[in-house]
FINUDO-278028 format. One line per field, with one value per residue (C-alpha): x negated, y negated, z; residue in three letters. Coordinates in steps of 0.05 Angstrom, whole numbers. Layout:
<rs>
px (X; ...)
py (Y; ...)
pz (Z; ...)
resn (Ala; ...)
</rs>
This chain:
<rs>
px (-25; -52; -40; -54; -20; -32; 16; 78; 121; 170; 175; 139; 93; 142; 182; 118; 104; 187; 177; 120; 148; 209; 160; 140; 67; 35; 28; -11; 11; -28; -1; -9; 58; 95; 120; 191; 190; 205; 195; 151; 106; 91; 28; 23; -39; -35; -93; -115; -153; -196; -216; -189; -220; -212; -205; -246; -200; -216; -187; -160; -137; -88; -108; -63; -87; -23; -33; -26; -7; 16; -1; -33; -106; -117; -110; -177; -190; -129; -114; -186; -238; -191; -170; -250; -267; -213; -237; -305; -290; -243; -235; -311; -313; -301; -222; -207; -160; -131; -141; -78; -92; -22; -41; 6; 29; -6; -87; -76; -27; -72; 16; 14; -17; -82; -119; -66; -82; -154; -150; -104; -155; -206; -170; -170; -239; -255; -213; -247; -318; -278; -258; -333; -355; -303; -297; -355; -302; -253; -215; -171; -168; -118; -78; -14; 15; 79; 118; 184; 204; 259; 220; 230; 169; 200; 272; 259; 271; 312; 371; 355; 404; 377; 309; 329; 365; 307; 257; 314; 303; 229; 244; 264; 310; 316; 318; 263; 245; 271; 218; 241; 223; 141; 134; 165; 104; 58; 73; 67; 1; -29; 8; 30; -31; -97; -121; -102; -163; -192; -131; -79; -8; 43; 117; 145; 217; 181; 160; 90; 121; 172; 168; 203; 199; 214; 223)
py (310; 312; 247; 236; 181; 151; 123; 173; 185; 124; 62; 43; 102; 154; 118; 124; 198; 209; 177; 223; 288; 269; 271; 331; 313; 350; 305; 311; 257; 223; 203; 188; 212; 276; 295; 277; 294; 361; 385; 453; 402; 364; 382; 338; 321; 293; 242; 169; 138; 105; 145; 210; 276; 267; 337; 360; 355; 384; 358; 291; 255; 196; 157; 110; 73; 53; 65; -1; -35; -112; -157; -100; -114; -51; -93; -103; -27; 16; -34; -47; 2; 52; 45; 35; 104; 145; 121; 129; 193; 218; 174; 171; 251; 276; 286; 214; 182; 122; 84; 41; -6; -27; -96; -165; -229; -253; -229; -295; -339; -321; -340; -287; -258; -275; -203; -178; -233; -216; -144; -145; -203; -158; -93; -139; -153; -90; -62; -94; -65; 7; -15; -31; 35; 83; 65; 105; 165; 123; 120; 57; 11; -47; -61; -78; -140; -139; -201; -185; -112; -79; -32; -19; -58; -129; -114; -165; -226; -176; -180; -245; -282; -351; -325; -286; -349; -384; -329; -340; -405; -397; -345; -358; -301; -301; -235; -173; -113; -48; 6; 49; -12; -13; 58; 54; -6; 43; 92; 54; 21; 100; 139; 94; 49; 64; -9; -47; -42; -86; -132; -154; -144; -194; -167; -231; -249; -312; -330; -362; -399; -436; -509; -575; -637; -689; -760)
pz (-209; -137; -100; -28; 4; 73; 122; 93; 152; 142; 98; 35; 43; 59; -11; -56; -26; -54; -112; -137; -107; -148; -215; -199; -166; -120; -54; 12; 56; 117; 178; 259; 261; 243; 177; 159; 81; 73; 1; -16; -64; 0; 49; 120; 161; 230; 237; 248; 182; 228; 291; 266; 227; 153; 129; 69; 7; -64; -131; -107; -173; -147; -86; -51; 13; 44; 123; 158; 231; 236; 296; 335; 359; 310; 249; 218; 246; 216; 154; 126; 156; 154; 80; 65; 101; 73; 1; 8; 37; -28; -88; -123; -153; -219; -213; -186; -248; -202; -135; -100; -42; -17; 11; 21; -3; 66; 30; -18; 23; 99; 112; 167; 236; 224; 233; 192; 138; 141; 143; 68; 48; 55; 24; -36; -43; -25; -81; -128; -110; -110; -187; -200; -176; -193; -267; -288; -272; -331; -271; -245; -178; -164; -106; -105; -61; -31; 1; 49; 45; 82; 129; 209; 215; 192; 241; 278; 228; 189; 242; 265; 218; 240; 221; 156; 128; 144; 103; 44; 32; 21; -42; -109; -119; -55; -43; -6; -50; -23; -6; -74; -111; -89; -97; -170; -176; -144; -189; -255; -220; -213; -275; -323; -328; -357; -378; -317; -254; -217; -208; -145; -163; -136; -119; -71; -104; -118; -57; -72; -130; -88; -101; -86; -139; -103; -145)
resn (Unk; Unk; Unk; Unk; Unk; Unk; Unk; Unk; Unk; Unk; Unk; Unk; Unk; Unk; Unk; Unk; Unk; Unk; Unk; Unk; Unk; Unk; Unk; Unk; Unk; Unk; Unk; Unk; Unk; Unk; Unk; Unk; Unk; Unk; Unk; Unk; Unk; Unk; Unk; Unk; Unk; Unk; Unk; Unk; Unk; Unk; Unk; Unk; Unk; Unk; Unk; Unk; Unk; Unk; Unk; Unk; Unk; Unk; Unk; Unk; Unk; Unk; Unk; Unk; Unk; Unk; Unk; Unk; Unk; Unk; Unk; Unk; Unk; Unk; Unk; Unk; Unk; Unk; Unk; Unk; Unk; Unk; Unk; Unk; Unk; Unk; Unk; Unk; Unk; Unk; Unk; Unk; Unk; Unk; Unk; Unk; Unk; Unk; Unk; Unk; Unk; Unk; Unk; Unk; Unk; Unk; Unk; Unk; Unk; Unk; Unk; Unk; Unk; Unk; Unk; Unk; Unk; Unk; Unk; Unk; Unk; Unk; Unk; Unk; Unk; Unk; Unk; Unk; Unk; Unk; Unk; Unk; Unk; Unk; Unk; Unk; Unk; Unk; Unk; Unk; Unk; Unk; Unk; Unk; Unk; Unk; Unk; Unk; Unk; Unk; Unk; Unk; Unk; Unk; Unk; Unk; Unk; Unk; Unk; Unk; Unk; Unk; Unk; Unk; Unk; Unk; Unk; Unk; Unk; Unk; Unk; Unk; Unk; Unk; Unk; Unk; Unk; Unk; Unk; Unk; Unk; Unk; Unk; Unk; Unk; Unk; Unk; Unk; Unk; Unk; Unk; Unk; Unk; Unk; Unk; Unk; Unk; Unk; Unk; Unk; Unk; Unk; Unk; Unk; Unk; Unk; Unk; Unk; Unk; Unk; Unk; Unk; Unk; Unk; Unk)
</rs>
């Protein structure tokens, strides 16, 4: 299939953009910064999904909306208007078979920077319009939620040990997911699944189901 996939040069993108090269998919990836996946299945394009030129792209038939800044005053910009214009600009045409918003824990538990909080709320809500719309193609839109993930993005409580204990004792497992691990959700989200739209998927080791009885 042909999947295009924002915000590939490193982390969970750059791990979903692997993971469907590695199927054998076709995959144009989107990024402010340089390629750094080198595979002859993979196509690059240099751009901002906000303020940058979208370029015009035929025969899009998996569409993941994974882009995203944290605690910038870009938030609501990159992470919601972004992800709405680079949707409205490829998903709703004939070929479309699947729409992914990769959104957060922090859209249901607002347990973040607030602009960031706001900006997944919104992806979420938003995704669900995109699943109203879109399914007259028979074609699929849920967004998947993460909680901690090991990225570059989250080094600063990841080698804080005071910090990281403190982030373990709020999971269940307690444990983060590893990038590998969203993009193999991604991928059964997009591929696998034809029943499944209009829903947010949870992937937090437990963390929102934490509890305390205390007698």
């Amino acid at each position: 299939m042909k999947v295009f996939v924002t915000g590939t040069s490193n982390g969970i993108g750059k791990a979903i953009a692997q993971k469907f090269l590695s199927c054998g998919h076709e995959v144009i990836g989107l990024d402010v910064q340089p390629a750094t996946i080198k595979s002859a299945n993979y196509s690059h394009i240099k751009t901002d999904i906000f303020s940058g030129e979208l370029p015009e792209i035929e025969g899009i038939e998996i569409l993941i909306n994974n882009a995203g800044v944290q605690n910038s005053v870009r938030d609501i910009d990159v992470n919601l208007k972004g992800s709405i214009r680079v949707t409205e600009k490829y998903a709703f045409q004939q070929n479309i078979k699947s729409v992914l918003f990769i959104a957060s824990a922090s859209a249901s538990t607002g347990a973040e920077f607030p602009e960031y909080s706001a900006s997944k709320g919104g992806m979420v809500a938003y995704m669900k319009n995109v699943a109203l719309r879109i399914a007259k193609f028979g074609a699929t839109a849920n967004s998947l939620s993460p909680g901690g993930v090991k990225t570059a993005l989250n080094d600063h409580v990841m080698n804080d040990p005071t910090l990281w204990q403190q982030i373990m004792n709020e999971t269940l497992l307690p444990k983060w997911a590893e990038p590998e691990e969203i993009a193999e959700w991604a991928y059964f989200m997009t591929i696998v699944n034809r029943s499944m739209t209009a829903q947010d998927i949870l992937v937090d080791n437990g963390e929102q189901a934490k509890a305390n009885f205390i007698w």
